[in-house]
N, C-alpha and C positions, 0 to 999 in steps of 0.2 A: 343470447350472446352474439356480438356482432361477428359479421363473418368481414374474410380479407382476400382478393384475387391467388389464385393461384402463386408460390411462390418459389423459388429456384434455393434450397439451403446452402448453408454453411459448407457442404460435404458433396454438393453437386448435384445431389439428386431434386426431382419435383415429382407433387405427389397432386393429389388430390384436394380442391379448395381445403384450409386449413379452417377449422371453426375455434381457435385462439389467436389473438393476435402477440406478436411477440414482446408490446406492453405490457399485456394482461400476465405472462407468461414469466419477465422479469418481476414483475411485483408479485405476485404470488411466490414464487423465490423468494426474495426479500424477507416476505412476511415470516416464510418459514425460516429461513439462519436466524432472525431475530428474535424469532421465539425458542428454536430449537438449538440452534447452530449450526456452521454449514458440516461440519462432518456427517450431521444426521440427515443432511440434504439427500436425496433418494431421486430419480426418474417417477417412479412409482407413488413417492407420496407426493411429488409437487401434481401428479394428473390428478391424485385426488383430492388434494386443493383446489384443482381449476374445476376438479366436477369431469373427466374426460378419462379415455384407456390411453394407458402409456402410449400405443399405436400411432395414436393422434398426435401425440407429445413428439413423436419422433419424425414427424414430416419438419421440425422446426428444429431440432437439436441432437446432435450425432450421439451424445452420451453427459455425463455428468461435467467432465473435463470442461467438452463447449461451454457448458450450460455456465458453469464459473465466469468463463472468459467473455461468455458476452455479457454476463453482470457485471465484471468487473470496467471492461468498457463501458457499458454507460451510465455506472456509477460515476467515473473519471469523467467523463462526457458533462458533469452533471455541477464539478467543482467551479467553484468560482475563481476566475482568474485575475490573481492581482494587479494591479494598477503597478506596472513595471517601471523601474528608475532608470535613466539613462546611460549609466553606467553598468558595463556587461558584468564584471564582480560584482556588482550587488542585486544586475537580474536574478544571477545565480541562486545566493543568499536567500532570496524571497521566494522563487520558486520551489526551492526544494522546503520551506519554511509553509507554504502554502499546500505541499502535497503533504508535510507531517500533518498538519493539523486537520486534514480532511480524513486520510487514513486513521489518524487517533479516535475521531470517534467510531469506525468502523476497522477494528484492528482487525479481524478476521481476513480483510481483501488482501492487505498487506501480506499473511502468512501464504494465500493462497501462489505469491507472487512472488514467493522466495527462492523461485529457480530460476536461474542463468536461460536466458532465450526469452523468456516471454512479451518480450518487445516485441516479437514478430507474430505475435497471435492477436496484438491490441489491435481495435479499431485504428483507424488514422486519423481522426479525433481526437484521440484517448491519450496522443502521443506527443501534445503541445509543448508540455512540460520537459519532454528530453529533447525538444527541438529547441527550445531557448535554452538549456544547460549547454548541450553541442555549440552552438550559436557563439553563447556568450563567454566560453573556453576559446573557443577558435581567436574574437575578438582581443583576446587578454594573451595570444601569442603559443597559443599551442597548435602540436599538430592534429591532423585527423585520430593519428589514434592515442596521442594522448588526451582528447577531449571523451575521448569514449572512457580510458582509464577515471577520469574526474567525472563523468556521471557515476559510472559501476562505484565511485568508494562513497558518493555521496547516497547514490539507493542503500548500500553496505550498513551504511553510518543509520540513515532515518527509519531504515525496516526495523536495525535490532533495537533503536532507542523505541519503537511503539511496540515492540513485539514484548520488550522489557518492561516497560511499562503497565502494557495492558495484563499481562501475568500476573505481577505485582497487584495490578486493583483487583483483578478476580481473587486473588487467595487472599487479599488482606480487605475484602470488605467488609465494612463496620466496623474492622477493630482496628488499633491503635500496633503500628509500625513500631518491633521491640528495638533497642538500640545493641551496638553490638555492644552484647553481654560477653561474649564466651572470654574465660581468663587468659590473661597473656602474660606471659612474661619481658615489665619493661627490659630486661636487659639486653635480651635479644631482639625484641621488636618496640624498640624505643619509639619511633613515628608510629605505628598505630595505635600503638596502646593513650596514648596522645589524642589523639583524632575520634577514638573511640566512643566518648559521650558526647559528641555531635556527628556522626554517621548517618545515623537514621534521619534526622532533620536535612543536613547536606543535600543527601542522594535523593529527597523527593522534590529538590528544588527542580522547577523548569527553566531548565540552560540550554535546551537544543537550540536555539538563535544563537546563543552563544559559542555555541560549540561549534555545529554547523560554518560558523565566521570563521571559526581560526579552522578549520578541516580545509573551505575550501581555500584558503589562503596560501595555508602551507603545502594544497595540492598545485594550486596556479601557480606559485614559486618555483617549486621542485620542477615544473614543465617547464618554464621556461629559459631556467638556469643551466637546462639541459638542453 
């Protein structure tokens, strides 16, 4: 196994040459969420992934939390960044269109990143994507902190459409999405009872461009009508 100079972690301390590199260390991660999931993710079973005593594991990573946070950076590290349009509403639009769709195939990072602050744990890398949201808010006439309000409702908006999403495919795989059956009475709930035998077809269309467009529209309006 290759070895790596001596290195200074996350937490300040430095230890003794490390015999993992912190490559080896995120894929090995990886392998296990993908197989297991990350809630089964452990200290203790990724050292015995790598073949090493958790001891070793910990010259490199403070505890499970880190260990998230730096997959989760350089998975983000890893996105492909779109070919941005010159117009700052439509960076917008793309970029966050760009982080759904990275997140959708790996909804797990997403959940992991449902708490308020975690901007300040990501690489500065990792943090492209709310640098052109800020950016291209400011451009379109808002202030410092309403550019911050139009990134938080667009994170808001794209976490729960994958969080929703990915749920959905895990408890309905391989079978056929039921339509809402349950009885209504039209006279009280005249519009749904209505809508009702196209529900299920509706709600699994893919609209986040969609939606996304008219969110951050009527967030860039609201800002600067104010």
């Amino acid at each position: 196994m290759a070895t790596t100079p001596t290195t200074k972690s996350r937490s300040g301390r430095t230890g003794r040459p490390p015999v993992t590199s912190r490559a080896q260390i995120l894929a090995a991660a990886r392998r296990l969420i993908d197989r297991d999931g990350w809630e089964k993710l452990t200290i203790r079973r990724l050292a015995a992934e790598l073949g090493i005593g958790p001891t070793t594991l910990y010259h490199h990573i403070r505890d499970k939390e880190d260990l998230l946070i730096l997959l989760l950076s350089h998975y983000i590290e890893q996105i492909d960044k779109p070919e941005l349009p010159s117009d700052p509403r439509d960076r917008i639009v793309e970029v966050g269109v760009s982080f759904h769709d990275a997140f959708r195939a790996w909804p797990w990072a997403a959940e992991v990143l449902t708490t308020d602050g975690f901007i300040a744990r990501l690489d500065e890398p990792a943090l492209w994507s709310v640098e052109v949201i800020l950016a291209g808010a400011r451009e379109c006439g808002c202030t410092q902190e309403q550019s911050i309000l139009v990134f938080r409702n667009i994170w808001y908006y794209t976490v729960g459409e994958i969080l929703v999403r990915a749920r959905t495919d895990r408890e309905w795989a391989g079978k056929e999405k039921p339509p809402l059956t349950r009885s209504l009475d039209p006279n009280e709930m005249p519009h749904l009872t209505a809508v009702a035998p196209q529900w299920a077809e509706v709600a699994q269309r893919d609209t986040f461009r969609e939606g996304l467009s008219a969110l951050v529209d009527g967030l860039l309006a609201q800002a600067t009508r104010r």
